[in-house]
C-alpha positions in Angstrom: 0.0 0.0 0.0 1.2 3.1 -0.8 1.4 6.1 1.8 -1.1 8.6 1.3 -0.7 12.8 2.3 -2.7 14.9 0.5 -4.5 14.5 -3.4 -5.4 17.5 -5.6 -7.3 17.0 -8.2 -10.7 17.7 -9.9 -13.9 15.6 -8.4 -15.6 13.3 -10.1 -19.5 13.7 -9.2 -21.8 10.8 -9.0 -25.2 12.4 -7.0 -26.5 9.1 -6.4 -27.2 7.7 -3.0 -27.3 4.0 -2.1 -24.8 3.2 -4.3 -23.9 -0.4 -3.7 -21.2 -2.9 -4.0 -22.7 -4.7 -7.1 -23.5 -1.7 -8.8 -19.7 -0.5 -8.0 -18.5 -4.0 -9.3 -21.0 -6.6 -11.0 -20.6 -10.5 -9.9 -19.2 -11.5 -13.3 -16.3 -10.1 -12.4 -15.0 -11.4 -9.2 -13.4 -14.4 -10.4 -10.3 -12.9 -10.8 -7.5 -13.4 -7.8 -5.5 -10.6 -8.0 -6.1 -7.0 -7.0 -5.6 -5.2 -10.0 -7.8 -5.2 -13.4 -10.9 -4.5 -11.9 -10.8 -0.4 -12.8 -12.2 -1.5 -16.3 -15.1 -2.8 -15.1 -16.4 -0.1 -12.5 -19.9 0.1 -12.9 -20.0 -1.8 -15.8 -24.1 -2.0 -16.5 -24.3 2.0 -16.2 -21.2 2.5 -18.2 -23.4 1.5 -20.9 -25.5 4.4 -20.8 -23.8 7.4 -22.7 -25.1 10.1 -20.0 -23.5 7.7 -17.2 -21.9 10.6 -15.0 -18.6 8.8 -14.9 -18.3 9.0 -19.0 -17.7 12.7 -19.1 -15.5 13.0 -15.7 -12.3 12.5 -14.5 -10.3 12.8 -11.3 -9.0 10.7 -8.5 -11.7 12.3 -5.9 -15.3 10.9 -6.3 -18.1 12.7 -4.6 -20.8 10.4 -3.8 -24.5 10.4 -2.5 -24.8 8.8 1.0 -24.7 5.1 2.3 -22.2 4.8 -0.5 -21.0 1.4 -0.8 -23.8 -0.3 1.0 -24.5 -3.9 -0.4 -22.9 -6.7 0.4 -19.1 -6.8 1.5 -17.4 -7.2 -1.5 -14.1 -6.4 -0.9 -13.6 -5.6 -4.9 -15.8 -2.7 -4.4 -12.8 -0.4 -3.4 -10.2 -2.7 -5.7 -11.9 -1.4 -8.6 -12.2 2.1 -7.7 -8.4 2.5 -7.0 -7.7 0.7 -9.8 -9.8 2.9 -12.4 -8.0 5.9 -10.7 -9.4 6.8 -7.8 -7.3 8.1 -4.1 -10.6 9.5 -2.4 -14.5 9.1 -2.2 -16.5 11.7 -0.5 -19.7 10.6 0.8 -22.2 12.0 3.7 -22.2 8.6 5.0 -20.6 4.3 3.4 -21.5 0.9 4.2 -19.6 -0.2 6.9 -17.9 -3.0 5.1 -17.0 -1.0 2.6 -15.4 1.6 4.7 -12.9 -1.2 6.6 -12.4 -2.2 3.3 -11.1 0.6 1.6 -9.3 1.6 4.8 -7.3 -1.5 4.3 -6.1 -0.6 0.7 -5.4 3.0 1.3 -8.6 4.4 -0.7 -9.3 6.8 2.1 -13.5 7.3 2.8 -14.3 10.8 3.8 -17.4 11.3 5.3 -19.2 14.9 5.4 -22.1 16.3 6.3 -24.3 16.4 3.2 -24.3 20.5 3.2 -20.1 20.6 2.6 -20.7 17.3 0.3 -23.5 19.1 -2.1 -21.3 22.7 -1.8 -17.8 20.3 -2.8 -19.7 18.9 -5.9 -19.5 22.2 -7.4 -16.0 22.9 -7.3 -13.7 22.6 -10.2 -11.0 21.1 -8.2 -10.2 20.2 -4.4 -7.5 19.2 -1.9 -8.0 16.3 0.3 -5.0 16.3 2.8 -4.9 13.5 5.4 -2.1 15.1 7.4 -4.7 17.8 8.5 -7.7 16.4 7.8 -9.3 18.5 5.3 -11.3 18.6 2.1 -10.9 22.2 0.9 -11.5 24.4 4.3 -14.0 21.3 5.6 -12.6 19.2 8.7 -13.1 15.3 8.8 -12.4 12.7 11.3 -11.0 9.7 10.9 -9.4 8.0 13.8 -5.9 7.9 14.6 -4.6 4.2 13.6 -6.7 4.4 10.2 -4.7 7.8 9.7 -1.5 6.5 10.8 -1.8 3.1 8.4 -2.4 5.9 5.8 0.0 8.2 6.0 2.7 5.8 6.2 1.3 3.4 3.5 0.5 0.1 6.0 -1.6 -2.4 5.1 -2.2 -5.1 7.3 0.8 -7.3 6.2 3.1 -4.6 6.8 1.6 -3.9 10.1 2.7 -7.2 11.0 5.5 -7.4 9.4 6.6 -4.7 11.9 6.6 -7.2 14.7 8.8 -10.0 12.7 11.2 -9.5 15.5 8.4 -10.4 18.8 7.0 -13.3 16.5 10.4 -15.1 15.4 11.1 -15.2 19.3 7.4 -16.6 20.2 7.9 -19.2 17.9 11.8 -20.0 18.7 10.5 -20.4 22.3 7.2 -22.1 21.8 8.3 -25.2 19.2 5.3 -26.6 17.0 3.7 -29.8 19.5 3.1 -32.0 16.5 4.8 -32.7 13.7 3.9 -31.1 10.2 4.7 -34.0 8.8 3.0 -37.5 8.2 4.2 -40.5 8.5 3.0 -43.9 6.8 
């Protein structure tokens, strides 16, 4: 994961609330095992209409409608949003699931209230910086491990990996009680 300050850029604006996972990502696509290639396919079924919002728009900030994300906890949701581009979504409120997930991949959810969400979506361009926790002149909160994971770029591998030291000397000191092997 890759640590994450601040992002300036234009908003992409998609005033739709309840947007859920399968809309964000249809099923047909989740039989891939990697991380990466989903972008293409980001709502793939309203890509197909020409007025689709996300057809005349570019940025790496989306602004969103609330309970963005909702659905079920597909974790590709927020795979295929960073991949097609995105650093940010901006949302009065997400799905829980969702949130944690993109948390873990270093999409960073910004919740607002709907006032400062409906006033961003008329901006040309924004700055989202995690250091201070802004959009523009608008405060947001977001707890202090989430931010910390973010601004140095930590998933949770790397979290762990931080401890390599405490868990070599668990398992030096507390030797596997059965074998891994089998005998015949």
């Amino acid at each position: 994961m890759r640590a994450f300050r601040t992002v300036t850029s234009p908003a992409v604006v998609l005033d739709r609330p309840d947007v859920d996972t399968d809309q964000i990502i249809p099923k047909q696509f989740l039989k891939r095992i990697e991380r990466t290639g989903f972008g293409e396919f980001l709502f793939f079924d309203w890509r197909k209409d020409p007025a689709f919002e996300l057809n005349h728009q570019s940025g790496r900030i989306l602004i969103a409608g609330r309970n963005f994300g909702c659905g079920s906890s597909r974790e590709h949701a927020p795979w295929a949003l960073q991949d097609y581009g995105f650093d940010v979504v901006i949302a009065p409120s997400f799905g829980d699931i969702f949130r944690q997930n993109s948390l873990k991949i270093g999409l960073l959810p910004v919740a607002l209230p709907q006032e400062q969400v409906r006033e961003l979506m008329t901006r040309d361009e924004m700055t989202v910086d995690l250091e201070s926790r802004t959009v523009d002149e608008f405060p947001f909160e977001l707890d202090d491990f989430s931010r910390g994971c973010l601004l140095e770029g930590l998933d949770d591998i790397a979290l762990t990996l931080r401890r390599e030291d405490a868990i070599a000397a668990y398992e030096a000191a507390h030797p596997a009680r059965l074998s891994t092997l089998i005998r015949a």
